[in-house]
C-alpha positions as CSV (number, residue, x, y, z in Angstrom):
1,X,166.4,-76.4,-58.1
2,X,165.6,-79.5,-60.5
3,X,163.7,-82.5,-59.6
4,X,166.9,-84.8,-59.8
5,X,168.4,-82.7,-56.8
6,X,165.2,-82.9,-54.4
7,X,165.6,-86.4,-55.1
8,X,169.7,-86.1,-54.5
9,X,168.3,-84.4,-51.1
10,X,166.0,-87.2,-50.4
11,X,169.0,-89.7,-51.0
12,X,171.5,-87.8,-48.7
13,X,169.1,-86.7,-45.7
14,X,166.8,-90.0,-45.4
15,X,169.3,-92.4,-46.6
16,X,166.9,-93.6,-49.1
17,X,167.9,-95.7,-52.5
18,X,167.6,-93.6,-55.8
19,X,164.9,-95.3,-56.5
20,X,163.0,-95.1,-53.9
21,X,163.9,-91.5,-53.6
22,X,163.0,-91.0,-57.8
23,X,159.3,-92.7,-56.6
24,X,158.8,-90.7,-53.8
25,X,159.3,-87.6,-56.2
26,X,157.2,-89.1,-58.7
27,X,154.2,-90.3,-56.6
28,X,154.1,-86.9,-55.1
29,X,154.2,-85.0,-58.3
30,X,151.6,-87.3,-59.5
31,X,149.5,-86.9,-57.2
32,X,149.3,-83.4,-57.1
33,X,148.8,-83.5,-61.1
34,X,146.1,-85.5,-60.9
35,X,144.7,-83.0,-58.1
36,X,145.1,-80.0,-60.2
37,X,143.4,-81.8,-63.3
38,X,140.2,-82.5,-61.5
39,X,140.2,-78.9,-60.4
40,X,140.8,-79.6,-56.7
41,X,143.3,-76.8,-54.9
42,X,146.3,-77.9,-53.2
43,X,147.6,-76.2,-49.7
44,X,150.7,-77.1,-48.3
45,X,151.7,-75.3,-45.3
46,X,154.2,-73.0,-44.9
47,X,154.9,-73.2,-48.4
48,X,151.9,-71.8,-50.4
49,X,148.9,-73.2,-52.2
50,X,148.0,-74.0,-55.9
51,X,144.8,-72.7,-57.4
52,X,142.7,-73.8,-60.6
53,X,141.3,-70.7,-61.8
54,X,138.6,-71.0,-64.5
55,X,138.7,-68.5,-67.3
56,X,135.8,-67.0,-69.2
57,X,135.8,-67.3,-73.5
58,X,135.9,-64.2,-74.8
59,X,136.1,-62.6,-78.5
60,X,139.6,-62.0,-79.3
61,X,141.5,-60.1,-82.5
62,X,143.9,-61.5,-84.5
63,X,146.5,-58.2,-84.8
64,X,147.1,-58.7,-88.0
65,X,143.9,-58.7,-90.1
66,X,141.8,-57.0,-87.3
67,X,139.5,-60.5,-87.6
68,X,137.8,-61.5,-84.4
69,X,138.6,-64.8,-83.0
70,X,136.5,-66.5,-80.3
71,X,138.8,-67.4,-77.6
72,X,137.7,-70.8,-76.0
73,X,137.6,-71.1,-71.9
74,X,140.5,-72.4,-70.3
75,X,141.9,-73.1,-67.0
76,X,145.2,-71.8,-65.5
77,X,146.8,-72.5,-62.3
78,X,147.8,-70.1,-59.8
79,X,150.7,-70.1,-57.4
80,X,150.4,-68.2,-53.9
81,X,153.0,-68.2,-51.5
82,X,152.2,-68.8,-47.7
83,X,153.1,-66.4,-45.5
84,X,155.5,-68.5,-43.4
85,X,157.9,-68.8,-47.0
86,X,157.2,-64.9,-48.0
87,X,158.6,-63.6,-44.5
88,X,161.8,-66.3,-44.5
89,X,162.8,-65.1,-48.4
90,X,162.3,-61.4,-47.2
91,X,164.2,-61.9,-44.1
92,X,167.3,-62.2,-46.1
93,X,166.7,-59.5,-48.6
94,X,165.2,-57.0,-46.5
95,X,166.5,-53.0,-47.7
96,X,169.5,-52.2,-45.4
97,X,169.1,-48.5,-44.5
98,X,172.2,-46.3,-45.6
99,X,174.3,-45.4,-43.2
100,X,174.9,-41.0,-43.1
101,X,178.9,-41.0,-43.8
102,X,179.9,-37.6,-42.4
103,X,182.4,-35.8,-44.8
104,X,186.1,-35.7,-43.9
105,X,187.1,-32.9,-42.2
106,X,189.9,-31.2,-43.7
107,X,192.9,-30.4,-41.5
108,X,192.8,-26.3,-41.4
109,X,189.4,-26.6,-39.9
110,X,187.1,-25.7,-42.9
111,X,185.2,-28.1,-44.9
């Protein structure tokens, strides 16, 4: 799913302009950029949460020439799923068990 078709959605279901649908899109998107940028978490339920997670420098090694190469700290963001979305996309794709298909039986009696 791309941005243009939430904001396709938006227009059909709440009979909004595209504009005010591609703002809507936007300010939320924003907003939850700006969130993630000042290190703040972001939990929407029963979808998931986002998480900053802070990462330590360390020494690295370039492969090549063996040289070690400080790695600088960094942040990454981290994407967990709530429970309430995990169960609903495992709902459809849970394992079907097999069902035993007992071999034909041949007509003189003996298998």
């Amino acid at each position: 799913m791309l941005k243009s078709d939430l904001i396709a959605i938006l227009v059909a279901k709440r009979q909004l302009t595209q504009k005010q649908a591609e703002l809507t899109i936007e300010t939320i998107f924003e907003s939850m950029k700006a969130a993630l940028c000042r290190g703040d978490n972001i939990e929407i339920r029963g979808l998931g949460a986002f998480h900053v997670k802070n990462y330590q420098g360390y020494n690295g090694r370039n492969p090549k020439t063996g040289e070690v190469i400080p790695v600088k700290p960094k942040r990454g963001i981290l994407f967990r799923t709530g429970k309430e979305l995990r169960d609903r996309v495992n709902r459809g794709h849970a394992p079907q068990k097999q069902q035993q298909v007992a071999p034909p039986k041949s007509e003189t009696g003996t298998a």
